[in-house]
C-alpha positions in Angstrom: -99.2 44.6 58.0 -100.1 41.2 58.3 -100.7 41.0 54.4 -97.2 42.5 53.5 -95.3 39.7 56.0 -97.4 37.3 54.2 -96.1 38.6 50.6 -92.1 38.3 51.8 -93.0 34.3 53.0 -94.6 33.9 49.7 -92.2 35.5 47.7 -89.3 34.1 49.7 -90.7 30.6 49.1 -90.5 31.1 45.5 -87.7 32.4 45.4 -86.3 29.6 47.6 -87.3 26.9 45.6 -86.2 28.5 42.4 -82.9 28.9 44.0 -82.8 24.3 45.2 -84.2 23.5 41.8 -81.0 25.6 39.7 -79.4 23.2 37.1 -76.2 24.6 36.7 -74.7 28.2 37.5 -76.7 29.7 34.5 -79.7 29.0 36.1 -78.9 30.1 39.4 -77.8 33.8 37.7 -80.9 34.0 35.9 -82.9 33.9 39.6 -80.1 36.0 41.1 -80.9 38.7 38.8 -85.0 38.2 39.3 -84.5 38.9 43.0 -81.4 41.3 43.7 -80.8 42.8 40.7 -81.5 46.5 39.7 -85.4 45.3 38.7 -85.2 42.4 41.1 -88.3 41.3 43.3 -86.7 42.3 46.4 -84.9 45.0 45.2 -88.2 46.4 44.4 -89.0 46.0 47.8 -85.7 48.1 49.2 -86.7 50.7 46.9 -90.2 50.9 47.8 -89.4 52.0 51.1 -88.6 55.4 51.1 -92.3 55.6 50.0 -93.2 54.3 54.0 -93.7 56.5 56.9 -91.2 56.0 59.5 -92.9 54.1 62.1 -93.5 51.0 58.9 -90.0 51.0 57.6 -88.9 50.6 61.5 -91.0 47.8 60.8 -90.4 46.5 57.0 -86.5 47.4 57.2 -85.2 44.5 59.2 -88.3 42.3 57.6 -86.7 43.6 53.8 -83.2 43.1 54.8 -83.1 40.1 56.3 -85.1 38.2 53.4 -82.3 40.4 51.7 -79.2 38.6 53.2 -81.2 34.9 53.4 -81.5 35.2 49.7 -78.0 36.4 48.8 -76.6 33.4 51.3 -78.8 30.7 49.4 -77.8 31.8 46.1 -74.2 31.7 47.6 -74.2 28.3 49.2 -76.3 26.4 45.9 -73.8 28.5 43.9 -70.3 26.8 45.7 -72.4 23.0 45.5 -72.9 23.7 41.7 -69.1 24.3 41.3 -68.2 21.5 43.3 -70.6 19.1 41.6 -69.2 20.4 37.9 -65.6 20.0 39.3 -66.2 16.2 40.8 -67.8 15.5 37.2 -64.5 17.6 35.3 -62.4 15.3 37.4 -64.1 12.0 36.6 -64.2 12.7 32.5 -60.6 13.7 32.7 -59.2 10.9 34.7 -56.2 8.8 33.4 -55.2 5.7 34.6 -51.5 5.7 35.5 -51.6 2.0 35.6 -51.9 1.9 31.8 -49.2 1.7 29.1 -48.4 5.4 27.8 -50.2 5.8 24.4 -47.7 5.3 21.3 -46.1 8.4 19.8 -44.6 9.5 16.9 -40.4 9.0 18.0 -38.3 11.6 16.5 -34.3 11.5 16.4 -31.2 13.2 15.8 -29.8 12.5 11.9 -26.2 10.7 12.0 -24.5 13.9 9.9 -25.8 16.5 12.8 -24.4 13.9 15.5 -21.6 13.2 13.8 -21.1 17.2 13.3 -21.7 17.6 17.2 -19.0 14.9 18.0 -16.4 16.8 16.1 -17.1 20.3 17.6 -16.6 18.2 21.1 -13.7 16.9 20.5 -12.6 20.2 18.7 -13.8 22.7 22.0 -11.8 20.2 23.8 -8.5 21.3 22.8 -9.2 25.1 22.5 -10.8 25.6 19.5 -13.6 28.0 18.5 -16.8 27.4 15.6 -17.1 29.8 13.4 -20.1 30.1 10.0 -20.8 31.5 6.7 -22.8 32.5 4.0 -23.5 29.1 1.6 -23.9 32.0 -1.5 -20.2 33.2 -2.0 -18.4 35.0 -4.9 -15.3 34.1 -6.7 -12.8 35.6 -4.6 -13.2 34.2 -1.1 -14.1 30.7 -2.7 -11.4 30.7 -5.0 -9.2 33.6 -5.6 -8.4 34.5 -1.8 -7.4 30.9 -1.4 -4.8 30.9 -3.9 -7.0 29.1 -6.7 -4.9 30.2 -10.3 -7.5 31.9 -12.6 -7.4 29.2 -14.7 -7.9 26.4 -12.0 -10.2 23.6 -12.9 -12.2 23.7 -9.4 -13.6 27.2 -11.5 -15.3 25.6 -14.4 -19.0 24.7 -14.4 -18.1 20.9 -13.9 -17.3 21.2 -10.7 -18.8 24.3 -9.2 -22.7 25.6 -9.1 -22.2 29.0 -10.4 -25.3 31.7 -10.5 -26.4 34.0 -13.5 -23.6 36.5 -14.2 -24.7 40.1 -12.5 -26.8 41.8 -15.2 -24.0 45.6 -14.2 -21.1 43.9 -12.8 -20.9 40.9 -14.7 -19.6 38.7 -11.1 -20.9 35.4 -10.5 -21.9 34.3 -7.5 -21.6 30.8 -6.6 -22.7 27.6 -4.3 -19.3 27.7 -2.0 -17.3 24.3 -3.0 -15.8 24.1 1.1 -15.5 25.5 4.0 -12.9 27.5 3.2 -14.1 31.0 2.6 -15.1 31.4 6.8 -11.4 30.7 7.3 -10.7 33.8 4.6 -13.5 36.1 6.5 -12.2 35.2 9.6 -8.8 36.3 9.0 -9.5 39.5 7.1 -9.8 41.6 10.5 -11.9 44.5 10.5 -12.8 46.9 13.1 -16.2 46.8 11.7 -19.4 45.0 12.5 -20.2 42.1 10.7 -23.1 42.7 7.6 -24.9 39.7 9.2 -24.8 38.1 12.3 -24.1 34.7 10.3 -21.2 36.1 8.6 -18.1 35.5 10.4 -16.2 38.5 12.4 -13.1 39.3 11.3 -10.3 38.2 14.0 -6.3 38.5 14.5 -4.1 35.8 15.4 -3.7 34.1 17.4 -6.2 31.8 15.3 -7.5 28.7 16.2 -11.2 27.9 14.8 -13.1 24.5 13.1 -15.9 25.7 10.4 -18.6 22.8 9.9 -20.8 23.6 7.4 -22.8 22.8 4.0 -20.5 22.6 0.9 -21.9 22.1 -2.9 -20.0 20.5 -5.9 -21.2 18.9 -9.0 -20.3 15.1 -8.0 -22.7 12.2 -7.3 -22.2 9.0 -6.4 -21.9 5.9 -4.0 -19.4 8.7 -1.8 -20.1 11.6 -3.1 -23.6 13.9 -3.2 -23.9 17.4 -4.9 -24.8 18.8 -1.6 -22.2 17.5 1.6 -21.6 18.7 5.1 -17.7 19.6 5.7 -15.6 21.0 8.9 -12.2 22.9 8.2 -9.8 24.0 10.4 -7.5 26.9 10.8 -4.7 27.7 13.1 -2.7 30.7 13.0 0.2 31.5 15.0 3.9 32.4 15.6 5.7 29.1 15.6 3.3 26.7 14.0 4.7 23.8 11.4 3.6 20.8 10.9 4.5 18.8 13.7 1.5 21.0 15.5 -0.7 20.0 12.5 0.1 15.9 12.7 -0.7 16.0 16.8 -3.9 17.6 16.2 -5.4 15.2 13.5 -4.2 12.0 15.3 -5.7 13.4 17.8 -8.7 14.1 16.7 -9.0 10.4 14.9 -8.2 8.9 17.9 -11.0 10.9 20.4 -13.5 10.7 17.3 -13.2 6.8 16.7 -12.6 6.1 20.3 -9.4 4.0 20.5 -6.1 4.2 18.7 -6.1 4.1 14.7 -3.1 4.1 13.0 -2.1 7.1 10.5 -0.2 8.1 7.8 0.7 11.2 5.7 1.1 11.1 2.2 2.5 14.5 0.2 -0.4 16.0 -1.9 -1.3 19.5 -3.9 -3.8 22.0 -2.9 -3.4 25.3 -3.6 -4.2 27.2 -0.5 -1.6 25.5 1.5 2.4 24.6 1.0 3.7 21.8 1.9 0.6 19.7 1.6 -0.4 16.3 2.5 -3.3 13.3 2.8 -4.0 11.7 5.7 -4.9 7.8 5.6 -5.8 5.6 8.3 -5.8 2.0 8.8 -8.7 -0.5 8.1 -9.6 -3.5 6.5 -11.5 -3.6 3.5 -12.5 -7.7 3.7 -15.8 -8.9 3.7 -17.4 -5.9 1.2 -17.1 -3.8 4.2 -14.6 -1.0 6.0 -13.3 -1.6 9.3 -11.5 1.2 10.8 -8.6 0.6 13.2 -7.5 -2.8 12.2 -6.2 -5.0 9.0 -3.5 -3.3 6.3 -5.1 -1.2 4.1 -5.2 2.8 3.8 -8.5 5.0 3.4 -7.9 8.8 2.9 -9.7 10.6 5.1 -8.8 14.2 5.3 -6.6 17.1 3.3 -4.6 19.2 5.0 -1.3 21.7 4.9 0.7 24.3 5.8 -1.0 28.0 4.9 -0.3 29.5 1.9 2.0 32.6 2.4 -0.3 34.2 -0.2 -3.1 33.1 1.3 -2.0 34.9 4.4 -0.9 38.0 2.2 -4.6 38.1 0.9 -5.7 38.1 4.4 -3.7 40.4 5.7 -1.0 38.6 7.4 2.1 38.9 7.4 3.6 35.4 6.3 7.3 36.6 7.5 6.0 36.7 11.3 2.4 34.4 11.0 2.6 30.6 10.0 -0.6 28.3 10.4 -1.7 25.1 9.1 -5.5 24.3 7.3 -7.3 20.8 7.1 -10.8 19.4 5.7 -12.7 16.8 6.2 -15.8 15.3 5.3 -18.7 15.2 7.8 -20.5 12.5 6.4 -17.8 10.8 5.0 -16.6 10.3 9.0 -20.1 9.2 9.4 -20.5 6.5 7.5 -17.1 4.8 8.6 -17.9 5.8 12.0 -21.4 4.0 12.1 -21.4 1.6 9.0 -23.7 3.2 6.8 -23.2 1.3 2.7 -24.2 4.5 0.9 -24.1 8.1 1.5 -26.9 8.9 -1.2 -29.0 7.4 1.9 -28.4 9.8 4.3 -30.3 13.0 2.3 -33.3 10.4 1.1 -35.2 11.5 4.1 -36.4 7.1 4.2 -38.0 7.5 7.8 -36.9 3.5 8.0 -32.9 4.5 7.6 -33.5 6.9 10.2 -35.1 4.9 12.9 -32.4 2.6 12.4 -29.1 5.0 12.2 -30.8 8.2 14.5 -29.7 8.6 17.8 -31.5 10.5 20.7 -31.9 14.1 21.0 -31.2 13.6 25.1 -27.6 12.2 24.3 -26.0 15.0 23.4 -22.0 14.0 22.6 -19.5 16.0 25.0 -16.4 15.4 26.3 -17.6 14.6 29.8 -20.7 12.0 29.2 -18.8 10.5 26.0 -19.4 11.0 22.3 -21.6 8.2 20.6 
């Protein structure tokens, strides 16, 4: 008897100092598993004692168990100093220094033609109206023939438009649209049914009143003009509209979107979805190789606009006799660069990081009504 309480010191020395000398957790499993698991040392010793006559295992029971629970409660303890000890060390390698300038990152910002875009749809939402888009791949007849274009119209040739290789069975071109224009078309062709595509426009019954903002292609490229642009049209249909509705809107519009009063005129122009139709000019001053809006004596055009078309409205679906509305376009980044000063507007799609960190403007300043617009 003597000899057996001798083994459990012995072996619960051992085990002891195994248990104080543990590097890290891994080591400390490894003599978890020598002593209390299934072929542990002193689960060997649990086993062994249905092997004992009753009157020793009254004896080596509490003797067993308790180096048993003294073992368990070492690993335990040495196990919760280990995970301290790795989580004081965790803490000092990953310290930062709040006291130290943040480390430099890469800035991003918003480009002037999407701001530009959101300060419109602001000052649009404003006074009532909705945003509607379309497809950029049209065909011929909500580009051109829906919209009153005569087949023979120049806007159709290749000089001005980016058509697509004719259908190889039905012969139709599709093309790169050349406005805006062709939402205005889907949205007033109502239908009961649901849209193809969630980005085509759903058709809708007047009362209209919707801006479209959107990418428009045309062969042109110059110091103003790019083959690829950004446009917003509008479209209000109604009983009772003329053109008085149509002058108050623009004005404005110019006045909210340049923030102070500029001066406007209308000049009588030709396009052939709307009748009568006109330009609208604003006031600036060309000295000193730059454009100043608001001030001096000369004219820029800015904008076409109109009455609709009554076949317009026909091809629609609308009765001209009891519907009148009134159409306008205008160029995105046109608005931009007299807005903001930019020279050139070949610059704005020549993705020069430099031009951007000097004309972006910060994604946390979004433009509305309420906060202000630039």
């Amino acid at each position: 008897m003597t000899g057996q309480m001798t083994d459990l010191t012995t072996l619960e020395s051992e085990l002891s100092a195994r248990i104080a000398a543990a590097s890290d957790l891994a080591a400390l499993d490894a003599v978890r598993i020598d002593a209390l698991g299934k072929q542990g040392s002193v689960s060997a010793l649990l086993k062994g004692m249905g092997a004992l006559s009753p009157d020793e295992r009254r004896v080596q029971g509490p003797l067993i168990n308790g180096l048993r629970d003294r073992v368990t409660t070492a690993i335990a303890e040495r196990k919760a100093a280990l995970e301290t000890a790795e989580l004081d060390a965790r803490l000092q390698s990953e310290r930062v220094d709040l006291t130290l300038p943040p480390p430099p990152r890469r800035a991003g910002s918003v480009h002037p033609t999407m701001q530009v875009m959101d300060e419109m749809v602001a000052i649009f939402a404003e006074m009532g109206f909705d945003v509607k888009e379309g497809p950029d791949i049209e065909d011929d007849f909500h580009n051109f023939t829906a919209l009153n274009f005569p087949p023979r119209h120049p806007a159709r040739e290749m000089h001005d438009t980016f058509f697509f290789k004719p259908d190889p069975v039905t012969g139709e071109r599709k093309l790169l649209r050349t406005h805006t224009s062709p939402v205005q078309v889907r949205t007033m062709q109502a239908t009961n049914s649901r849209p193809p595509a969630p980005w085509i426009a759903a058709g809708q019954s007047p009362p209209i009143r919707i801006v479209v903002p959107g990418r428009t292609y045309r062969c042109d490229s110059d110091q103003t003009h790019t083959p690829m642009f950004h446009q917003m049209e509008g479209l209000v249909i109604d009983k009772g509209i003329h053109m008085g509705h149509l002058k108050w809107t623009l004005e404005t519009f110019i006045s909210r979107f340049f923030e102070g009063q500029v001066g406007a005129r209308f000049r009588p122009h030709h396009f052939p979805f709307t009748e009568p139709s006109a330009e609208m000019d604003i006031q600036c001053d060309r000295s000193g190789g730059e454009v100043k809006v608001g001030q001096g004596s000369d004219w820029l055009e800015i904008l076409g606009c109109g009455m609709v078309h009554p076949n317009v409205l026909r091809n629609c679906g609308i009765d001209p006799n009891e519907y009148q509305g009134f159409a306008f376009g205008m160029g995105i980044d046109r608005l931009g660069m007299l807005k903001y000063g930019m020279p050139d507007l070949r610059d704005m799609f020549a993705s020069d990081t430099r031009w951007l960190a000097h004309y972006g403007f910060s994604p946390f300043a979004a433009p509305t009504a309420a906060s202000g617009l630039s």
